[in-house]
C-alpha positions as CSV (number, residue, x, y, z in Angstrom):
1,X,185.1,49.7,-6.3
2,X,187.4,47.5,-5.0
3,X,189.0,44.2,-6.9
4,X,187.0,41.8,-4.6
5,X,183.6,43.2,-6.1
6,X,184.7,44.3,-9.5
7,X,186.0,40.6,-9.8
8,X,182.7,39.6,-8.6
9,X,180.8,42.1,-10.8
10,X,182.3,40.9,-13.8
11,X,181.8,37.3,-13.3
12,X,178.3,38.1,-12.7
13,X,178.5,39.7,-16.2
14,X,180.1,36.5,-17.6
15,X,177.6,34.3,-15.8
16,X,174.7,36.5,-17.4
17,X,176.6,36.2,-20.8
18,X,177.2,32.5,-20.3
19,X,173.4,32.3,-19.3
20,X,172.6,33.8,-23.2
21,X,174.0,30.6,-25.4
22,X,172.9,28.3,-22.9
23,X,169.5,30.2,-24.1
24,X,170.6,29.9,-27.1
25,X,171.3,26.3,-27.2
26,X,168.7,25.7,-25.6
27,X,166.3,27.5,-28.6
28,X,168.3,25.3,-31.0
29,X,167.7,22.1,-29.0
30,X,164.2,22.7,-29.0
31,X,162.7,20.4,-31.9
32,X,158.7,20.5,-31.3
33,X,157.9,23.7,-29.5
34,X,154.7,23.0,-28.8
35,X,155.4,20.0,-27.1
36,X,155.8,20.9,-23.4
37,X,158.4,17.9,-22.5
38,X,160.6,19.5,-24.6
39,X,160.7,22.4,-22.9
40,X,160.6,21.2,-19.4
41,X,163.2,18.6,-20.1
42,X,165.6,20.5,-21.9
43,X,168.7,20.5,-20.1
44,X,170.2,23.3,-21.9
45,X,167.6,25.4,-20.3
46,X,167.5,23.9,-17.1
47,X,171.2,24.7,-16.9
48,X,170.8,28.3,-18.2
49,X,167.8,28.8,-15.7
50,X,170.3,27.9,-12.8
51,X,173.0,29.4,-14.0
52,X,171.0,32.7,-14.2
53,X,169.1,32.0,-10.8
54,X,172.9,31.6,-9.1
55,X,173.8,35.0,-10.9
56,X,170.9,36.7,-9.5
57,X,171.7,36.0,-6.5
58,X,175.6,36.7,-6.2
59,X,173.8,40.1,-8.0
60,X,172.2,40.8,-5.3
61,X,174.9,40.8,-3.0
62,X,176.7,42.9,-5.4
63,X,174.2,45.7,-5.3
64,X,174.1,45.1,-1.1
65,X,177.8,46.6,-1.2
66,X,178.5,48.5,-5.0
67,X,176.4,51.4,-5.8
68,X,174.2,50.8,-8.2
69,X,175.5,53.3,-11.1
70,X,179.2,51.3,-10.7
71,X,178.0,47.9,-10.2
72,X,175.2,48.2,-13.5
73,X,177.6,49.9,-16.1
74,X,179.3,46.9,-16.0
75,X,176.3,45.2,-17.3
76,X,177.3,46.8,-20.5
77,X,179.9,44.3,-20.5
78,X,177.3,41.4,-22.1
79,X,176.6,43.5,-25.0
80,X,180.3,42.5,-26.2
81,X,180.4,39.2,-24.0
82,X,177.7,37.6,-25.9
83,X,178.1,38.1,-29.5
84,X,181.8,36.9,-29.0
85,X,181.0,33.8,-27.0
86,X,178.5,33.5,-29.6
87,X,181.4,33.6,-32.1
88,X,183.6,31.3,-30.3
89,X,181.3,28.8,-29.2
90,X,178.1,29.0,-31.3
91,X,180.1,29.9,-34.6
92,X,178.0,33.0,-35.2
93,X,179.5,36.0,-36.9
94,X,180.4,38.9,-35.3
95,X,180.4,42.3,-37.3
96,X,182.4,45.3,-37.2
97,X,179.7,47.2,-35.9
98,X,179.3,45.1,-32.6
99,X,183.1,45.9,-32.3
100,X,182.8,49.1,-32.4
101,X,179.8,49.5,-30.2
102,X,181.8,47.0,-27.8
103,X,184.7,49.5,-28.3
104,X,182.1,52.2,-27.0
105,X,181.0,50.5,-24.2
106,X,184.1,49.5,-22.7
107,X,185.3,53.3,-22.9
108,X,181.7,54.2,-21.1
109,X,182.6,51.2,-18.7
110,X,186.0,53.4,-17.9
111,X,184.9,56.5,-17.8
112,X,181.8,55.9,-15.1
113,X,184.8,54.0,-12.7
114,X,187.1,57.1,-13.4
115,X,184.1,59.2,-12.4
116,X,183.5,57.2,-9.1
């Protein structure tokens, strides 16, 4: 995979992540969940929904031109992504074992593009 689509790749990856605490923010913004205004005007969801509908779509053009088993082991990526963003912007903690499964997935991330 060249640096044009792995630089693509991952910012689908961030955008994905990203896409999560907007989610997240959204959940958390939320006061009276059965009251459909505030989910239809929420604009922490409307901008996660956007940002994931964009994502999808640069996705798509991802898969057009990376095979598949390159382009999706680098979806692994959001399993370290968004528990750290959720650290650094949400405050949540993050745990050793996260790291270490992060620490995992990067080497699994490594050895698929050595593979390739």
């Amino acid at each position: 995979m060249n640096l044009l689509f792995s630089s693509i790749t991952i910012l689908c990856v961030l955008g994905i992540s990203l896409g999560q605490i907007l989610f997240k923010k959204s959940a958390n913004s939320i006061t009276d969940a059965s009251n459909w205004q505030h989910w239809v005007f929420n604009g922490w969801l409307i901008a996660a929904l956007a940002l994931y509908g964009i994502t999808t779509l640069v996705w798509i053009w991802v898969l057009r031109n990376v095979p598949l088993h390159l382009a999706y082991s680098f979806m692994g990526l959001a399993f370290l992504l968004v528990p750290c963003l959720g650290w650094l912007l949400l405050g949540e903690p993050v745990r050793w074992p996260t790291l270490a499964g992060g620490a995992l997935i990067l080497a699994g991330i490594a050895l698929t593009s050595l593979a390739s």
